[in-house]
LOPAZA-606909 format. One line per 8 residues: number of its first residue (from 1); their letters; for each residue x, y, z of C-alpha. Coordinates in nm, 4 decimals. Example, Ala and Ser with C-alpha at 12.3 -4.5 7.8 and 13.67 -1.06 7.14 Angstrom:
1 = as = 1.2300/-0.4500/0.7800 | 1.3670/-0.1060/0.7140
***
This chain:
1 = xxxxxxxx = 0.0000/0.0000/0.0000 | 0.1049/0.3513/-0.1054 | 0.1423/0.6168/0.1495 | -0.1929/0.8137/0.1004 | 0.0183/1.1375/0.2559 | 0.1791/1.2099/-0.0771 | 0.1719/1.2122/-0.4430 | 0.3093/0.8579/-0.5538
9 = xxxxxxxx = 0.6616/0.8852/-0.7327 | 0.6677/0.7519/-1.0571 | 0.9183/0.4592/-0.8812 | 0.6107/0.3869/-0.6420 | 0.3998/0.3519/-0.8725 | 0.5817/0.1538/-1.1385 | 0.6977/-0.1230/-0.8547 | 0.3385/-0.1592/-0.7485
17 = xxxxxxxx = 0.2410/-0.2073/-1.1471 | 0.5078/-0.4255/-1.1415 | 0.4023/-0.6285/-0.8762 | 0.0630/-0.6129/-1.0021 | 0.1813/-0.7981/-1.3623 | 0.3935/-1.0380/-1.1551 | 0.0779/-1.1383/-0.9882 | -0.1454/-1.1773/-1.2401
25 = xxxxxxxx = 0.0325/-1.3690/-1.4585 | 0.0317/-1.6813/-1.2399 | -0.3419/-1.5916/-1.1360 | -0.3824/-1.5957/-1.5060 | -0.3122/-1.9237/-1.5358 | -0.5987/-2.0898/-1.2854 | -0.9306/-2.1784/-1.5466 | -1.1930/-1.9464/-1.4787
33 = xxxxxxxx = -1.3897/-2.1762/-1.2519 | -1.0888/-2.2132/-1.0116 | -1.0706/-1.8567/-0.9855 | -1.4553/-1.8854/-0.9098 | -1.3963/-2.1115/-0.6378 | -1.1344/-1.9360/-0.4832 | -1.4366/-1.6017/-0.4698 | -1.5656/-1.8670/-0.1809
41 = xxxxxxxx = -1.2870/-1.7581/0.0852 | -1.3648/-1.4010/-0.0765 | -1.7185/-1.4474/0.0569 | -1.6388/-1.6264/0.3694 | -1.3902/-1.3055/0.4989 | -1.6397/-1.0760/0.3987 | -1.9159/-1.3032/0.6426 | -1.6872/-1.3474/0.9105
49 = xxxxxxxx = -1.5657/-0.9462/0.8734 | -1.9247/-0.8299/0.8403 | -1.9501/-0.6457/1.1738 | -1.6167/-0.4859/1.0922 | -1.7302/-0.3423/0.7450 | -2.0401/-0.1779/0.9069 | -1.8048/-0.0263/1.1827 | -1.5827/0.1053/0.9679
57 = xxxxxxxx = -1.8233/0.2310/0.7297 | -2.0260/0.3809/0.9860 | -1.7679/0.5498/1.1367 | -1.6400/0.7273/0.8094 | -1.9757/0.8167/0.6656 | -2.2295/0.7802/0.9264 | -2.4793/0.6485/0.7741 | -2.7112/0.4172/0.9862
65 = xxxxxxxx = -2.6322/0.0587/1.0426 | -2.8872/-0.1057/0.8290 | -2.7775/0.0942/0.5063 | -2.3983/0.0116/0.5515 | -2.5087/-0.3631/0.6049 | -2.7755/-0.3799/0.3106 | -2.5757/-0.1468/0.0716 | -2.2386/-0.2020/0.1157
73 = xxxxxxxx = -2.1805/-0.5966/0.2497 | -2.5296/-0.7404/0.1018 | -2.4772/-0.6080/-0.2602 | -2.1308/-0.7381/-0.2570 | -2.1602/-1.0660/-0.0931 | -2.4582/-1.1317/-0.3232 | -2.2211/-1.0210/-0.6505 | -1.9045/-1.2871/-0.5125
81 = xxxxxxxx = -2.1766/-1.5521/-0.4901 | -2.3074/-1.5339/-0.8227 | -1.9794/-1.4995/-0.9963 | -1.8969/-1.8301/-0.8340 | -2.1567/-1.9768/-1.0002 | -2.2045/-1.7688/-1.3651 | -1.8343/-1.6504/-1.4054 | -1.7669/-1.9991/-1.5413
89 = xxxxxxxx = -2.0361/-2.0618/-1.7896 | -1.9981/-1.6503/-1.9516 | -1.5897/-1.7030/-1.9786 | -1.5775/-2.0483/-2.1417 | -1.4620/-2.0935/-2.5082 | -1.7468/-2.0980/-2.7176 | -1.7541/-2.2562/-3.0728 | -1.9028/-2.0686/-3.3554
97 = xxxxxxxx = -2.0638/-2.1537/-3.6449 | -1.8863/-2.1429/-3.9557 | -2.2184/-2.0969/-4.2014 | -2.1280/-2.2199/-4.5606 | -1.7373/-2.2686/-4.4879 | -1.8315/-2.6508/-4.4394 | -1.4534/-2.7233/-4.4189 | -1.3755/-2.4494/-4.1322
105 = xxxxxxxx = -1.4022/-2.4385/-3.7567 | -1.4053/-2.1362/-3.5266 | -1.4372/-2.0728/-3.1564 | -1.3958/-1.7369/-2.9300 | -1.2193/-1.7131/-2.6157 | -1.1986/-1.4688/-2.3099 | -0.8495/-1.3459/-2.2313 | -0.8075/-1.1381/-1.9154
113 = xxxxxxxx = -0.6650/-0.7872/-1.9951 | -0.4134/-0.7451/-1.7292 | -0.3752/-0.4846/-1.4984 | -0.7427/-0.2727/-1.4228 | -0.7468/0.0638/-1.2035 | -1.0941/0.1585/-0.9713 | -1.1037/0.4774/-0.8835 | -1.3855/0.4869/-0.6602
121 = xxxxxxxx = -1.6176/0.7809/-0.4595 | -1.6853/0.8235/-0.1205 | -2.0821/0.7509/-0.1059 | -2.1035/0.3699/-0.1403 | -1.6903/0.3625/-0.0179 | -1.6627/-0.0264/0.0435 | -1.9293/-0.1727/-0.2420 | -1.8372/0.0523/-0.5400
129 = xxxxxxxx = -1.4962/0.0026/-0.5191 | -1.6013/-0.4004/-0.4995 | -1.8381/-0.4321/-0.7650 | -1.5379/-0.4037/-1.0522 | -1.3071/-0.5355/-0.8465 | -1.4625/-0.8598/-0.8564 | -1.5283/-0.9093/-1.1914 | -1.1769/-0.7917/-1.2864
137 = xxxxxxxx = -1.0417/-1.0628/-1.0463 | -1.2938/-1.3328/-1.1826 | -1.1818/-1.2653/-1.5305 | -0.8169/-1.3008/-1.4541 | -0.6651/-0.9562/-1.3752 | -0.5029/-0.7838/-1.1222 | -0.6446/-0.4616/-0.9546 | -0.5126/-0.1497/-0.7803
145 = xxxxxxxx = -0.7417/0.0097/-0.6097 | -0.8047/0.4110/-0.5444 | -1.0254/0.4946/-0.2895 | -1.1804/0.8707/-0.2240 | -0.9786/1.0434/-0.0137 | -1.2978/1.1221/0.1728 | -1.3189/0.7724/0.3024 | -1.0319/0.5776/0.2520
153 = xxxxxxxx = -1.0659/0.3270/0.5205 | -1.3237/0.0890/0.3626 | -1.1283/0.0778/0.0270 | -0.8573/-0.0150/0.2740 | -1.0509/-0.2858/0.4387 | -1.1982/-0.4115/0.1109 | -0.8288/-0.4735/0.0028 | -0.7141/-0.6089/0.4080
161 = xxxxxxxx = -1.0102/-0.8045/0.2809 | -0.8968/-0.9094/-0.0308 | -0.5517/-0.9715/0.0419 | -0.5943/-1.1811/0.2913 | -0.8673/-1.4771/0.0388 | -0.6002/-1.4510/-0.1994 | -0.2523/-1.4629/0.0244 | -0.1045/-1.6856/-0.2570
169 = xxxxxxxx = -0.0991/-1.4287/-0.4806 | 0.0880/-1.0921/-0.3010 | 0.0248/-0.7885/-0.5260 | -0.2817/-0.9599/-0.6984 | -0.4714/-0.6426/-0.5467 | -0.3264/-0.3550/-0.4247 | -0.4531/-0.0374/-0.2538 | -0.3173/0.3033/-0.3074
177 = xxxxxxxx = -0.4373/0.6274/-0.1054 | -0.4276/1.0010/-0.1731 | -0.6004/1.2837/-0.3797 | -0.7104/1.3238/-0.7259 | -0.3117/1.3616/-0.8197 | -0.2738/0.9969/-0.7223 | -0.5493/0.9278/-0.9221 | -0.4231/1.0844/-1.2288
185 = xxxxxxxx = -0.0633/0.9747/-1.2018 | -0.2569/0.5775/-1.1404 | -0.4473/0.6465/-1.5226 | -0.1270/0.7665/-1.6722 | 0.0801/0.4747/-1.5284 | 0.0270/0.2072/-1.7992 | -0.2388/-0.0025/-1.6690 | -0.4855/-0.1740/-1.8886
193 = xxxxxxxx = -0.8066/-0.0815/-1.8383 | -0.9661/0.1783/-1.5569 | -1.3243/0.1728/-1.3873 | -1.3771/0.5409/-1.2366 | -1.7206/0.5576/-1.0708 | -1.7928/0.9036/-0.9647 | -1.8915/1.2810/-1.0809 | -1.9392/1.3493/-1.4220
201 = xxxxxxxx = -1.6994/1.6648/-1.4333 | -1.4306/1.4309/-1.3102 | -1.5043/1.1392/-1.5567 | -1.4079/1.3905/-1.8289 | -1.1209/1.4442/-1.7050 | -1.0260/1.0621/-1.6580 | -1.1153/0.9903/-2.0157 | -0.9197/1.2632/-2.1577
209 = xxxxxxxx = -0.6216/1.1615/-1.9938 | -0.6680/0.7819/-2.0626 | -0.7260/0.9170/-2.4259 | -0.3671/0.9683/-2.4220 | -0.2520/0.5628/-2.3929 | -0.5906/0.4875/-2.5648 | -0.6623/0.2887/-2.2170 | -1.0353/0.1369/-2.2002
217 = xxxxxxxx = -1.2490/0.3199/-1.9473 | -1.5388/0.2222/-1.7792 | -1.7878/0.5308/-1.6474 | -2.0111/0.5334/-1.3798 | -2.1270/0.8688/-1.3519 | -2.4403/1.0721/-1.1766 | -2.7878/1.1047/-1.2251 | -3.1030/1.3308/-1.2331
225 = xxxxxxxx = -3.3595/0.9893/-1.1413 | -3.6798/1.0544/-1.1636 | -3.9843/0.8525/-1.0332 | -4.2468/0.8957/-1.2600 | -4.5818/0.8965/-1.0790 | -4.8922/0.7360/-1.3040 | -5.2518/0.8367/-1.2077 | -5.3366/0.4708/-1.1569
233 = xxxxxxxx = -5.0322/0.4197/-0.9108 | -5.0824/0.2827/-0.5376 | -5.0453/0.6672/-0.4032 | -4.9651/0.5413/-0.0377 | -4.6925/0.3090/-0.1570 | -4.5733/0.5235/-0.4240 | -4.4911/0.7861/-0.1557 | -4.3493/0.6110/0.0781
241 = xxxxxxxx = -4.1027/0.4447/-0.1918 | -3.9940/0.7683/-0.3557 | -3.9401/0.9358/-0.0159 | -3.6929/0.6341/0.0654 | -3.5510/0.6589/-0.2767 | -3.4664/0.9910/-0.2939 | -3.3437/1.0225/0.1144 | -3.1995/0.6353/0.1552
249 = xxxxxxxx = -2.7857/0.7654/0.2242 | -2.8832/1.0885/0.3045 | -2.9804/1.1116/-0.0512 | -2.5581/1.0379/-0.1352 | -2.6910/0.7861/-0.4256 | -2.6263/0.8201/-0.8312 | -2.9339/0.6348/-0.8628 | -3.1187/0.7667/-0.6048
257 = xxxxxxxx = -3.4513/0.9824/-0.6644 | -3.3662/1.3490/-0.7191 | -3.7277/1.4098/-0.9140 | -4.0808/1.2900/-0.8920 | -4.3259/1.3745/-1.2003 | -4.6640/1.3335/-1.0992 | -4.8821/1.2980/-1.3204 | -5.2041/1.6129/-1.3087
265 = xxxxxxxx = -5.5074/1.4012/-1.1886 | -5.2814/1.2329/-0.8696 | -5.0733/1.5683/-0.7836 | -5.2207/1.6956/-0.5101 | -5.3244/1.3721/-0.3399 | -4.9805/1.2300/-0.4127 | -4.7982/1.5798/-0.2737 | -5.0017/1.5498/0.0493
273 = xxxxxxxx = -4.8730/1.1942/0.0964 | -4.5450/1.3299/0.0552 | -4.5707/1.5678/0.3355 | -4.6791/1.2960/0.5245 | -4.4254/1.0262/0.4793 | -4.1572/1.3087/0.5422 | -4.2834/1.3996/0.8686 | -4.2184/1.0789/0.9440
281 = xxxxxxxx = -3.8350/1.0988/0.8853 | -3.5898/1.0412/1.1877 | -3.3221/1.2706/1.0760 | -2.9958/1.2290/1.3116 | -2.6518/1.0758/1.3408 | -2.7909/0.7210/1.5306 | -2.6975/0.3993/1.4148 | -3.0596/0.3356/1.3380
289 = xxxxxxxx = -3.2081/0.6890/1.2488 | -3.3085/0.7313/0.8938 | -3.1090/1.0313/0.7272 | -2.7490/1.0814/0.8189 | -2.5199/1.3342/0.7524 | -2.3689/1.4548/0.4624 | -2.0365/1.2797/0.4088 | -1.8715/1.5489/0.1870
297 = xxxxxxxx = -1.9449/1.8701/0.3922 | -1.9114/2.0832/0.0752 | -2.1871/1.9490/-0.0666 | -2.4352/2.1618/0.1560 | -2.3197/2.5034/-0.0502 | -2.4656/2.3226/-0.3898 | -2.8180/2.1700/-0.2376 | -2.8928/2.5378/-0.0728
305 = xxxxxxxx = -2.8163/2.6943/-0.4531 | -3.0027/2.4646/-0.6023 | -3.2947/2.4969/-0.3602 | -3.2743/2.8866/-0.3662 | -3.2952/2.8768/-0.7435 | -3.6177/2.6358/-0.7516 | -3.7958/2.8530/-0.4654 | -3.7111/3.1974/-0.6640
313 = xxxxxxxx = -3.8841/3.0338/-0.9821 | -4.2182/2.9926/-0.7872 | -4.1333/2.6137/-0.5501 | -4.2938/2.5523/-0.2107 | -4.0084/2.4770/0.0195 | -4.0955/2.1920/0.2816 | -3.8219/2.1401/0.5021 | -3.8287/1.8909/0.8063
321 = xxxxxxxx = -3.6534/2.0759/1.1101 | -3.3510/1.9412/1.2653 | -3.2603/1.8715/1.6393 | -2.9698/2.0890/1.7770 | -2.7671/1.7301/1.7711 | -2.8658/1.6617/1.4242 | -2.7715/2.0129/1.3517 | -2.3947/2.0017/1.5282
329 = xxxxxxxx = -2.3243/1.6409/1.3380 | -2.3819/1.8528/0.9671 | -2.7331/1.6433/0.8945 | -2.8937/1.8175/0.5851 | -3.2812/1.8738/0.6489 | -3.4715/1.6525/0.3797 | -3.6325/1.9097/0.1587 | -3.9472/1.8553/-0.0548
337 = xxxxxxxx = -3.9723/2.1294/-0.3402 | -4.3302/2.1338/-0.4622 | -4.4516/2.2971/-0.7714 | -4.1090/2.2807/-0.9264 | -4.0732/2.4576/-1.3034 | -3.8807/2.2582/-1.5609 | -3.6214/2.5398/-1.5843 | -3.5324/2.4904/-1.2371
345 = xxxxxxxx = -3.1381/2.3842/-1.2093 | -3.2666/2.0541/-1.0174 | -3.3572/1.9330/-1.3452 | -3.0461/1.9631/-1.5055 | -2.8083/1.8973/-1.2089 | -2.7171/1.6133/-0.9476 | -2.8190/1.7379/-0.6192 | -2.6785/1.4698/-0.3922
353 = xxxxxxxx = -2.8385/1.4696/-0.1606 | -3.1660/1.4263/0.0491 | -3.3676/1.6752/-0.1824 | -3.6748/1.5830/-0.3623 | -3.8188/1.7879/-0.6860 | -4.1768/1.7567/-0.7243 | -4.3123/1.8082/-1.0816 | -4.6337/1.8336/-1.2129
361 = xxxxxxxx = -4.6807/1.6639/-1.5051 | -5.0068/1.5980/-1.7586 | -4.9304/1.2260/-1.7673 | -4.6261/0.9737/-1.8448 | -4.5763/1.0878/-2.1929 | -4.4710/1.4420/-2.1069 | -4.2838/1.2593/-1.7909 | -4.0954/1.0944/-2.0232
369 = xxxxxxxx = -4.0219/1.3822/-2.2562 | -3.8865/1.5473/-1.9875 | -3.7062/1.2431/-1.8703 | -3.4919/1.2057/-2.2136 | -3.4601/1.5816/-2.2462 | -3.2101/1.5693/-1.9539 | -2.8154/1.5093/-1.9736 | -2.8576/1.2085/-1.7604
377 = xxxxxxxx = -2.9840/0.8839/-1.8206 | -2.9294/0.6821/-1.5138 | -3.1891/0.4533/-1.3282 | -3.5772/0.6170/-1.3477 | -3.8407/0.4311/-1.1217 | -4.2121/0.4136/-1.2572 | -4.4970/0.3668/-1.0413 | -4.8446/0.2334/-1.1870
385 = xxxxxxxx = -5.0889/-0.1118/-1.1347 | -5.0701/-0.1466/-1.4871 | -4.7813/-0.3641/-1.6052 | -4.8744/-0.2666/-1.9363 | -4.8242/0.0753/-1.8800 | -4.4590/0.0029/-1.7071 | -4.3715/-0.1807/-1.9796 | -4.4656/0.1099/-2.2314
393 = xxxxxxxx = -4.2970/0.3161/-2.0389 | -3.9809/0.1477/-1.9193 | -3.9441/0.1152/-2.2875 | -3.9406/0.4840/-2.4246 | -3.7205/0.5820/-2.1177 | -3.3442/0.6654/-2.2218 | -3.1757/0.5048/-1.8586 | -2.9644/0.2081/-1.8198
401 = xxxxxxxx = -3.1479/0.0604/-1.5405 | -3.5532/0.1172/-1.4620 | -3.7610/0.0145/-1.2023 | -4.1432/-0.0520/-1.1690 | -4.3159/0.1056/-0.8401 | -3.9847/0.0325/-0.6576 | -3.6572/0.2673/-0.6142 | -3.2625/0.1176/-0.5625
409 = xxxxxxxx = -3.3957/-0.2713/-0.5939 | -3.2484/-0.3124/-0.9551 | -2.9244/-0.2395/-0.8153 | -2.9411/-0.5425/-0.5714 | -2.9636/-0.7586/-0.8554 | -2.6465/-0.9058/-0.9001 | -2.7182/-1.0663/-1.2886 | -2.8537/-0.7568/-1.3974
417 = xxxxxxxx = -2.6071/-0.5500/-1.5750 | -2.5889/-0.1825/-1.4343 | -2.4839/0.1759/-1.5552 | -2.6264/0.4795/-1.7748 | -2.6427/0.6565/-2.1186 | -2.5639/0.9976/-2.1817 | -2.3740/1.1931/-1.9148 | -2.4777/0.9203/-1.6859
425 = xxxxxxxx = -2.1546/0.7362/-1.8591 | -2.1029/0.4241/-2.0669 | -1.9921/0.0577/-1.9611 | -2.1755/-0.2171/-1.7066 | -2.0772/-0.3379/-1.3546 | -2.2557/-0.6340/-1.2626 | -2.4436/-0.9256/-1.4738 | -2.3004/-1.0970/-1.7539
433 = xxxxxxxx = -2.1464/-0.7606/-1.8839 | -1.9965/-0.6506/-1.5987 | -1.7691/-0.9534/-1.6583 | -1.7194/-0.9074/-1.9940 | -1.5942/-0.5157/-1.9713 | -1.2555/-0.7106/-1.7926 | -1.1670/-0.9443/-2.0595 | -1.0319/-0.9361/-2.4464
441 = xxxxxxxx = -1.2230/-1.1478/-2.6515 | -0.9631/-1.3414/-2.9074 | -1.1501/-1.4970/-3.2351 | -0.9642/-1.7986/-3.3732 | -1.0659/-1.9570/-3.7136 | -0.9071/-2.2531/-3.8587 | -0.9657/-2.5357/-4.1217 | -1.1292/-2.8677/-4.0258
449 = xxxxxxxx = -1.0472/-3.0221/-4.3406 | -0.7395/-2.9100/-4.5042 | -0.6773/-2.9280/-4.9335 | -0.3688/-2.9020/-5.0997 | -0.5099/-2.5662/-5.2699 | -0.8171/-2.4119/-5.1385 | -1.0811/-2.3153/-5.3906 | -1.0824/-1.9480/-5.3654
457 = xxxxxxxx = -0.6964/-1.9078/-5.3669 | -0.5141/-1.8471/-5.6940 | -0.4846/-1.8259/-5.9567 | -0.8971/-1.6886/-6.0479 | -1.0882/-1.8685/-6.3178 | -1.4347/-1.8427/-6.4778 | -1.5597/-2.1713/-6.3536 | -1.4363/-2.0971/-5.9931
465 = xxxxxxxx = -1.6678/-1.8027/-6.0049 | -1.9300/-2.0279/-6.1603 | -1.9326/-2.2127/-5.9312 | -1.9746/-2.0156/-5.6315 | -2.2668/-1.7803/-5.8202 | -2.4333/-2.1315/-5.7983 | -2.3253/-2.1706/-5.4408 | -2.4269/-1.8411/-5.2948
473 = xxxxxxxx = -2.7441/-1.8401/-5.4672 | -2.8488/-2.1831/-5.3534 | -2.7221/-2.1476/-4.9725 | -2.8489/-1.8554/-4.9360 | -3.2198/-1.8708/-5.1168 | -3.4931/-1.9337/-4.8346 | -3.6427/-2.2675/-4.9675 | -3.3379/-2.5130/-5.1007
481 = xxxxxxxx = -3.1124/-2.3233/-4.8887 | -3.3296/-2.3639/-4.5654 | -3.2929/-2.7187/-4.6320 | -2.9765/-2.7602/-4.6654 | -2.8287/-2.4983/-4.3864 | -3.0327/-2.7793/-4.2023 | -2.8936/-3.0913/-4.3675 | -2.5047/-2.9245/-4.2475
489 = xx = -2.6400/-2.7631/-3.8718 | -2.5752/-2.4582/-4.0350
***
């Protein structure tokens, strides 16, 4: 491990790479289901460590208990375990069909890429970093990790973690502390691919300087979510759902809920049943109160400029008050803004944090106008008794990952691929994709029967060209053809 304290010299850097290619050359060389059993003492650390994790994640964000357990240990122990089982049959060599080259033979292969870089955020600090991490692992690589600077300590204990499964293999993940300059001198330091999960702004910046090696980047960036309220939703449930969604982490979430568009003929019931459910929030720095604090203090200055730009443009403010103790531990009050304009700045920007937009809409068509119209394209939530509907809608929605009268639950999915469109970034974590973004595919194509000359080499003659006119047109037609792409498996 790198001491956080500094900037890494290019020396430290280039000795952990090093290390790193020294590892993963012999971890290379397991089959893809050994390294899938070996994600078994992964999971069993991560078990027996559980109370640890939730300390140590509690004590560096403060959220409450149940939201570092669910989050942060559930999502990740529930990722390990299906790797185990799926890693295995995604990576395998796979033949492929050779269509009218009767004589040929073909298969694909997954080759791991080497060395992968996670830069990770602060909000989710020990499953973020995790999610790639595992799947680079799985498919063969090596990792170094970068944890936020805001909350190093469970990227530290994620490696301790780690480190400790795979003691066989020392350098096979590493963990390297500091700023944003450690993170830019760990892109420019010859790795092979890099996962950065955090702001947009920033994610520019990483692929511009990974532009420079032309090394592979995935992007998880932020969100706008909305929850888009039909006139035949369950009102009661709705509300209480997008109130979780958009507060859950003290509203620290990409994919939380930043907006709710109502639609006209449900607004004002729904907005009362807003109020409601937010009167009900425990705001406070307890293990088991609802909203915490804000992790990154700085973040107060943009939710107050963003709310002060809503209420000048006509919003109702609704704020829930805050105990002195809540107060002194820098809780944010979870705001409601009602009556919100579409040219308010909440549309167009990531709040972060436990703020809630409330739009009125004439029905899920103009929601989803408005939807698309934004930069982001993240993880919207629609809410209706019609599956119909959802389906309509979840359809015309520009987002990566939708979910139907439920907020954050697609996420817990570990076999369904996650990540945006549009400023939201590009790439998957999780599912069958997530494995695939950390491995080089590698076609081979060979002969099964081998001629002294093969038909189509030289030297060219009329007949040759006869007779593959004949060929093509009798493969390829859709009644002899049919039969006889049949006849050959073809």
């Amino acid at each position: 491990m790198l001491d956080g304290t500094r900037p890494p010299a290019a020396s430290d850097l280039s000795a952990a790479l090093a290390r790193a290619r020294a590892a993963q050359q012999r971890w290379a060389m397991l089959s893809v289901r050994q390294r899938a059993r070996r994600l078994r003492q992964v999971r069993r650390l991560l078990v027996e460590r559980l109370d640890d994790i939730v300390a140590v994640v509690r004590d560096e964000t403060g959220k409450p208990r149940i939201e570092a357990l669910g989050h942060e240990v559930m999502n990740v122990l529930s990722l390990v375990r299906h790797y185990e089982r799926r890693a295995p049959a995604v990576l395998r060599r796979r033949r492929i069909g050779t269509g009218i080259l009767l004589s040929k033979h073909a298969y694909k292969q997954y080759q791991p890429l080497g060395v992968v870089a996670v830069i990770s955020p602060w909000n989710f600090p020990f499953m973020l970093p995790a999610l790639p991490t595992i799947a680079a692992l799985v498919g063969g690589n090596a990792v170094i990790i970068k944890p936020s600077e805001i909350a190093p300590r469970s990227g530290r204990l994620l490696g301790d973690i780690l480190q400790a499964a795979l003691a066989d293999y020392p350098g096979l993940i590493q963990v390297i502390e500091g700023d944003g300059a450690v993170g830019a001198a760990l892109i420019r330091s010859g790795v092979d691919k890099i996962a950065f999960i955090g702001g947009g702004p920033t994610g520019k910046t990483v692929l511009q300087a990974a532009a420079e090696t032309l090394t592979p980047v995935v992007l998880e960036l932020g969100g706008n979510d909305a929850a888009i309220v039909c006139e035949d939703a369950d009102l009661d449930r709705a509300a209480a759902g997008v109130v979780w969604g958009a507060m859950a982490n003290a509203g620290q979430c990409c994919i939380g809920i930043e907006r709710a568009l109502i639609a006209a003929p449900v607004y004002d019931r729904f907005a009362a049943a807003l109020r409601r459910e937010l009167a009900r929030l425990r705001p406070g720095a307890g293990q088991d109160d609802d909203v915490s604090r804000l992790i990154f203090a700085p973040q107060r200055a943009v939710l107050d400029r963003l709310v002060s730009d809503a209420v000048a443009r006509g919003a109702e403010l609704v704020r829930l008050p805050l105990s002195p103790e809540a107060e002194a531990h820098g809780v944010y009050p979870p705001t409601l803004l009602l009556g919100v304009t579409p040219d308010a700045l909440v549309n167009t920007s990531e709040a972060f944090g436990p703020l809630l937009s409330v739009l009125r809409v004439r029905d899920e068509t103009e929601a989803v106008a408005l939807n698309n119209a934004g930069p982001f394209g993240l993880s919207p939530s629609v809410w209706t008794r019609s599956r119909r509907r959802a389906r309509q809608v979840a359809a015309a929605l520009d987002a990566g990952l939708i979910t139907v009268n439920d907020h954050l639950m697609g996420f817990a999915v570990p076999g369904l691929p996650y990540g945006g469109v549009k400023e939201s970034g590009f790439g998957r974590l999780m599912g069958d994709e997530g494995l695939l973004e950390f491995v080089r595919v590698k076609s081979v194509a060979g002969a099964r029967v081998t001629f002294r000359r093969e038909p189509h080499w030289f030297p060219y003659r009329g007949r040759t060209y006869r007779a593959f006119r004949w060929l093509n047109r009798t493969w390829f037609s859709p009644g002899l053809g049919a039969k006889l792409r049949a006849l050959f498996g073809r």
